[in-house]
Steps between C-alpha positions, in 0.01 A plus 500: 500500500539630829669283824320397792563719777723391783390191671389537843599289786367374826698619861667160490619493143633861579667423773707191333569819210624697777738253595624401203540858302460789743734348811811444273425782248360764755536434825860381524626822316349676815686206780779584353480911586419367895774230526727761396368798718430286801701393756259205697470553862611221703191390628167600575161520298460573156207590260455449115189694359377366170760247512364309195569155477739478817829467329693764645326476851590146529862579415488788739470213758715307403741752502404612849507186718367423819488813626291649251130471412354617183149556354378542149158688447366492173134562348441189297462181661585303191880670497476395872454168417810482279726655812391262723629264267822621458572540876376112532718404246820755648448392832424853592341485830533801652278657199119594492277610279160688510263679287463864546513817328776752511258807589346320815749248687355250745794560772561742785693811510872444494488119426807491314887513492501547116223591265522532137236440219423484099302780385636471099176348364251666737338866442748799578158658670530283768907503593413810743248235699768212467771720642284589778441153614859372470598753705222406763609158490914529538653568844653831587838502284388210313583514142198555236529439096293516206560335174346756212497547146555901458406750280713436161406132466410367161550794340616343166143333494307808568661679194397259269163472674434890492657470073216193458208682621609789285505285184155328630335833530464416826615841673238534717663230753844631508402681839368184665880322361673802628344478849632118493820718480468750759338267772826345550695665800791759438752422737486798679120431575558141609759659776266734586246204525721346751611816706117581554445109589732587818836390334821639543856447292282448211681502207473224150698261318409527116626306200424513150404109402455370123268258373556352175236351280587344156213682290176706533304174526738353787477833717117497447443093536739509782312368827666776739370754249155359359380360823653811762507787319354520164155471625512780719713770217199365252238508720382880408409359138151486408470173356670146461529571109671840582752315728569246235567759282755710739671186553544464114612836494781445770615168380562700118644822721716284670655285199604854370665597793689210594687480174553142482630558889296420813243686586609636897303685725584588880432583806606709784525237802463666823568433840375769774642421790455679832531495906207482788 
């Protein structure tokens, strides 16, 4: 009998997911790169793009005092929500938060001090546009980023996927699951990106992060996987019945692999970082 496919949630129930599985799982793996590439200026004005559920932008305030004013721009009002929360609770006052989206900001030409934004769940089509408006946004010498997830990321699952749709017969969609590949940036393109966005001393910080999963039907069960990626690598599939099956497939391809072991796959965690 075959599973029901994944269940699908409202904004809201997605944003509490977000929160819960994709800040400490995800997200964090990419503070970590800009706490330890950045060196805070001392004051001033400072933009999050995509900043999630607020977490790190509230911190960022905390961090900077009184003499610094920072403001978190994310698409979904519902992971709004959450961050205003959690700079109520903090104390965080010199924190706001507004919707937007990354490719069109809703401020003036060289608004900011500091400008950095999370781009590691959104297309790699649009970083060029992204790039172009963070630049437009920071002051002349002020200090741009971008969180990414590069080309070489889950790598270990895309082997297994290409082995399950040969032992499906399903060939004919191993070019749409090797595009899911090849969208994702080389490094050398995402510099490029930011050198044509008006950037200069562009260069990236890349590391090689691990996620481990118990078993095949962890890693495909796991909310950070079934609810923000595996829809999208599945999505060229022609039915809900051929999905089931794939899954099937990976969960057995998996349990062979691992060995008894955990299954890990990684990523390459990126962080372009750049000058007005």
């Amino acid at each position: 009998m075959s599973q029901p496919e994944s269940k699908t949630y409202d904004a809201k129930e997605l944003a509490f997911l977000y929160d819960l599985y994709v800040v400490p799982q995800w997200r964090e793996t990419f503070d970590r790169l800009v706490d330890e590439e950045l060196t805070l200026p001392e004051k001033g004005k400072w933009l999050e793009v995509e900043c999630g559920t607020g977490g790190y932008a509230v911190d960022l305030a905390l961090k900077g005092g009184t003499k610094v004013e920072v403001v978190g721009v994310d698409s979904s009002a519902e992971r709004l929500a959450l961050a205003r929360g959690k700079a109520e609770v903090k104390k965080a006052e010199r924190v706001t938060f507004q919707t937007g989206v990354p490719t069109a900001l809703d401020f003036p030409s060289e608004s900011f001090d500091l400008v950095f934004a999370d781009a590691s769940l959104l297309p790699a089509a649009s970083v060029g546009e992204i790039l172009v408006e963070l630049t437009r946004v920071a002051k002349k010498g002020a200090t741009v980023l971008l969180k990414l997830a590069s080309r070489g990321s889950f790598d270990e699952f895309f082997s297994l996927y290409w082995e399950a749709l040969y032992n499906l017969g399903l060939l004919e969609y191993v070019p749409q699951m090797e595009a899911l590949i090849t969208e994702r940036l080389l490094l050398s393109d995402a510099e490029q990106l930011a050198k044509d966005a008006g950037l200069k001393r562009v260069h990236n910080v890349t590391r090689k992060e691990r996620f481990d999963f118990a078993d095949g039907q962890t890693f495909i069960s796991a909310p950070l996987i079934e609810t923000f990626f595996l829809g999208e690598w599945l999505a060229a599939l022609p039915d809900a019945a051929t999905r089931e099956s794939v899954k099937r497939e990976l969960i057995s391809l998996i349990e062979r692999e691992r060995q008894e072991r955990d299954f890990d796959v990684s990523i390459k965690a990126t962080l372009l970082v750049g000058q007005k």
